[in-house]
N, C-alpha and C positions, 0 to 999 in steps of 0.2 A: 567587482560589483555583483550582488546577489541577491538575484530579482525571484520573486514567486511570492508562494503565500508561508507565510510562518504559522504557529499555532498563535492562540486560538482561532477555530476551530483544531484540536490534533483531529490527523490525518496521515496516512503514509506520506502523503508532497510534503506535507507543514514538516510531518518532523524529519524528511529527508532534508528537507532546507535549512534545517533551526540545525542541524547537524555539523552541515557543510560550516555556515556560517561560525558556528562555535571552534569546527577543530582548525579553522584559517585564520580564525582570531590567534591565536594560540602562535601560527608560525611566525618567527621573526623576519622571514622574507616577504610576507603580503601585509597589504595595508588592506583591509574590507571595510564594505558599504556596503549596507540597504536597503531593498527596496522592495516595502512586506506589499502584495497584492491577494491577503487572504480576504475572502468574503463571506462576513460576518454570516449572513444567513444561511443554515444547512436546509439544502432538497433533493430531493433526488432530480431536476431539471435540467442536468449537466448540459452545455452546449444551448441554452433557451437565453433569449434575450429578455430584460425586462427592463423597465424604464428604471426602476430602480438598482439594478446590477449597471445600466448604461452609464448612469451620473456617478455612479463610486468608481465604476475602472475609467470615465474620464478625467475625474478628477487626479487620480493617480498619474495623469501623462505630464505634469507638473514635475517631476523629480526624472523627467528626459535628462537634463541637464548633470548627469551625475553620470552616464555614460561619458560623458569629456574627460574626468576624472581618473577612469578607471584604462587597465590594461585590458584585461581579463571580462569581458560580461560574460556568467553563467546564469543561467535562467534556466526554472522548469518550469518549463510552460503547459499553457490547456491542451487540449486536443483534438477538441471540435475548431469551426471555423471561426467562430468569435472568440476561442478561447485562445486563437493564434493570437488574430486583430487588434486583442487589448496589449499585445508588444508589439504591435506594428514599428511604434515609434522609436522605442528602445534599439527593435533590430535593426532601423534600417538608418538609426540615427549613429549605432556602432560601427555599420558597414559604409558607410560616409566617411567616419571619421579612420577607418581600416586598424579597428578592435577586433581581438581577440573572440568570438562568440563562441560559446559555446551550448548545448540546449541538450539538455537533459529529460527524456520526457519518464513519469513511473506509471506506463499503460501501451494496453495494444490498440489503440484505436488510430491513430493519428493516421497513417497511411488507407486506412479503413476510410475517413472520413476523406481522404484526399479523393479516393477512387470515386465518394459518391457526388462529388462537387461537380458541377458544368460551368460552362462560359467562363462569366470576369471572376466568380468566387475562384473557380479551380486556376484561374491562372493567377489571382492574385494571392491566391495561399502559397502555390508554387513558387510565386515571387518573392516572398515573404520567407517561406522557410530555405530557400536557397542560397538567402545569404550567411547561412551558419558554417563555418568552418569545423565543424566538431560536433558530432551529435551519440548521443549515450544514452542507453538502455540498459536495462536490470540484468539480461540475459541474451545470448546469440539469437535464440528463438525468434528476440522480438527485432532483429537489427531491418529486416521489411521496412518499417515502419520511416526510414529514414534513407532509404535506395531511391526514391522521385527526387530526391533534393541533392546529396554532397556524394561523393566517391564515396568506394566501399570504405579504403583504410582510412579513413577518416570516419568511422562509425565503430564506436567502445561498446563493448560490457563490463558493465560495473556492478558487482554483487553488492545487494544489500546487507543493512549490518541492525545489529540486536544491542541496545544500550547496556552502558556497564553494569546497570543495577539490575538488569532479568538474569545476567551469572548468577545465578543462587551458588550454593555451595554442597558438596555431594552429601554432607549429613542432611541439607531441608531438601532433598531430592530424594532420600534413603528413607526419607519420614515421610512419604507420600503414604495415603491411606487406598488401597484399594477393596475396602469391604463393600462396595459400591462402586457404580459410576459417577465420578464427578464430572460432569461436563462443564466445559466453558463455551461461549459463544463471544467475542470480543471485534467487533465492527459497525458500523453503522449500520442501523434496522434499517435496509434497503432490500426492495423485492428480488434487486439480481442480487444480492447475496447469499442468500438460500433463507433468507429470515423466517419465509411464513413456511415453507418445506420442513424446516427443525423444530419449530413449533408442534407441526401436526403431526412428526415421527415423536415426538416427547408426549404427547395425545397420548398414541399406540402405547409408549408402554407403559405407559401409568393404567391402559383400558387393561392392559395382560398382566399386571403387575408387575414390572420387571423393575427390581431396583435400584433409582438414582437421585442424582442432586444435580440440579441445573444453577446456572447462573450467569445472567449475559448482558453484557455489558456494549454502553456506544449510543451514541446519538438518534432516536427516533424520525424519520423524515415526515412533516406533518400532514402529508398526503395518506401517512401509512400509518397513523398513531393511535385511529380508533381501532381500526382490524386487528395491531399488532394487544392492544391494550383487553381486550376481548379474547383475546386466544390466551394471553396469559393468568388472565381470571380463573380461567378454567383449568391452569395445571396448577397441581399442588404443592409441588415439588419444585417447582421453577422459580429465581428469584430474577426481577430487573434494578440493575443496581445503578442504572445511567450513563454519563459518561465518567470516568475514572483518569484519577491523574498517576504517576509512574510509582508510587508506592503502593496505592489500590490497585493498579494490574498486577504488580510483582506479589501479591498475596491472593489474588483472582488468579494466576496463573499456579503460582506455586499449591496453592490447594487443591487447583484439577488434577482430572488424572488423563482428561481427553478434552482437545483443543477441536472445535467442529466449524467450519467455515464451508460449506456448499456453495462456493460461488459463481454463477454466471455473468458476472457483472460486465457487461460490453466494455469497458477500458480499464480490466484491470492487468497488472502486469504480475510482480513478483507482493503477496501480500505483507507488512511487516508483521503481521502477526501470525504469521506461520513458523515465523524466527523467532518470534519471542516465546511462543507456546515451546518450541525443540529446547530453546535455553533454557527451560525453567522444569523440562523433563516430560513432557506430554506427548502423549500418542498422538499423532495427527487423523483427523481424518477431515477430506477436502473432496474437491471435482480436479480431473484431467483439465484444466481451463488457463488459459492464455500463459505465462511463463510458467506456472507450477510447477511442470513436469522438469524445471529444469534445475527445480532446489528439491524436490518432492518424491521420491520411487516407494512405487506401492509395494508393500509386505515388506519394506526395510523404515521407512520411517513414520507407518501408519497405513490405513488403506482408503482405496479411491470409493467414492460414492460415484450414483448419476448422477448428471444435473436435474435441477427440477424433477424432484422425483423423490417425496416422501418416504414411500415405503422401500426405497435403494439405503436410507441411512437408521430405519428403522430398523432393518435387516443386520447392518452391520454391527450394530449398537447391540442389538442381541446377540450377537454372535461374541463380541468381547467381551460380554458381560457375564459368560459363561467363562472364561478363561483368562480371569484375572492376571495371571504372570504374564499372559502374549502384553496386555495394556503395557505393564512394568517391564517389558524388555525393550519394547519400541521407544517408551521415554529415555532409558537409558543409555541406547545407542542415539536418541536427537542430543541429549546432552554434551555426548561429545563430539558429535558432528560439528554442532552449533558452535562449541569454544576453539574447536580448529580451524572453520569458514568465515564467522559472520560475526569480527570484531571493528567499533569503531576506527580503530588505529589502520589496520588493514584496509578498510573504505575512502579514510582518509588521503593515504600515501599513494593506493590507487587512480582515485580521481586527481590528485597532487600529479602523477606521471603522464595521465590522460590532455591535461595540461601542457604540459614538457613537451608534448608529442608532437606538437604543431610547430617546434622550434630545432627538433634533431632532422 
């Protein structure tokens, strides 16, 4: 059984789930079920209760009963304290019946959020994620996150993976234009993502003339939609193209020449568009932040920005935009990095072992 949120909303979780659930449909040893718990409305609130987030994931504890059925529960779950709670049922309904759990989380907060809980929250989250027999992270970095709850060897890395269709092919890779910076920006307009930092370094060079082409794509959060809406009036060069389905990234990717994500985001873990930008041949450039450093090395597959920090990406933007070949050799080597690491099939047979692991 395969509990989280699927798309719609995409998302790194939705389409790490929509994933799982596709390459297991597929095998002829499992039967799958599930059980979507995506919420419909984007904000940046994460971890905030609301009356109306309360009655959609209660209603959802209606399909408990689908836990009886299954061998296997894998879940990715939230990360904050209520983002446990809304599986309360499921886990504890598994660990009754002595199912298979497994919890998958894609972020670095969770143990973060353990630390800052007191009294009956912290013991009943402990309670709560204790009874996972198996718990997987993106990368070694973040396996922390999951040391308060289950034994070491029972805590995985599992690399993320890059759909079949951002492979482009070395001729639309070899036709990249670089008389210019193409920038991309592809994530949800959220303030820890570096959203309004990239804006006012794209400011900077349009004030010094330096030339490029922006275009960034992803969800606005409606906290952040006048400021962001306002900042982009004012560049000229900049296009916002919304949110985009997998044929519109793969030609928003494949057109850039530089992938730009400055993120600080308090629970992020390994981003999937770090891996799509390498697939499809883009220089990276990002922040040292929570798993990165562990798909990510500066001056080989792009370079680090600071966090929160404008004139850090300002800086480096000019700098590669004087040295058009350094952009086109960084994509070059992500392309093939990307086709040797971070294939479906490979994600798939990984997590399929991670599985097995609970049974040798």
């Amino acid at each position: 059984m395969i509990t989280g949120p699927f798309p719609l909303p995409i998302t790194g979780v939705s389409l790490g789930t929509q994933i799982v659930y596709d390459e297991f449909k597929k095998k002829d040893n499992y039967q799958v079920q599930m059980v979507n718990t995506s919420y419909s409305r984007f904000d940046e609130k994460i971890g905030k209760l609301s009356l109306h987030k309360a009655w959609f994931y209660l209603k959802l504890q209606i399909f408990f009963y689908k836990v009886f059925r299954n061998d296997i529960i894998y879940i990715t779950i939230g990360q904050t304290f209520y983002g446990v709670l809304k599986y309360a049922l499921y886990i504890l309904s598994a660990s009754v019946a002595n199912k298979q759990i497994v919890i998958h989380i894609h972020g670095n907060y969770l143990g973060k959020q353990y630390s800052e809980l007191t009294g009956i929250k912290k013991r009943l989250f402990h309670f709560i994620m204790s009874r996972t027999n198996q718990g997987i992270v993106s990368s070694d970095s973040l396996k922390d996150n999951f040391r308060p709850f289950i034994p070491e060897d029972q805590i995985f890395s599992l690399k993320n993976f890059t759909l079949d269709e951002l492979f482009v092919s070395d001729e639309v890779v070899h036709a990249k234009k670089y008389d210019r910076l193409h920038i991309t920006y592809l994530s949800n307009l959220m303030l820890e993502k570096g959203i309004f930092e990239l804006l006012e370094a794209l400011l900077s060079l349009e004030e010094e003339n330096v030339p490029y082409q922006a275009r960034i794509a992803g969800n606005i959060a409606p906290e952040n939609s006048d400021r962001v809406m306002q900042l982009l009036e004012r560049l000229e060069h900049t296009e916002y193209l919304g949110t985009v389905d997998v044929k519109e990234k793969t030609d928003l990717l494949t057109w850039s020449n530089i992938f730009i994500l400055p993120t600080f985001y308090t629970m992020e873990a390994q981003p999937f568009a770090i891996l799509e930008a390498m697939a499809t041949g883009n220089m990276i450039i990002t922040t040292p932040h929570a798993g990165i450093p562990d798909i990510f090395r500066d001056q080989i597959n792009g370079v680090y920005v600071e966090k929160q920090n404008a004139d850090s990406i300002t800086s480096q933007l000019k700098k590669v935009a004087a040295q058009p070949s350094m952009i086109r050799n960084y994509g070059l080597h992500n392309v093939k990095e990307a086709r040797e690491k971070y294939r479906i099939p490979q994600f798939a047979d990984n997590l399929e072992a991670i599985f097995n692991a609970a049974h040798s």
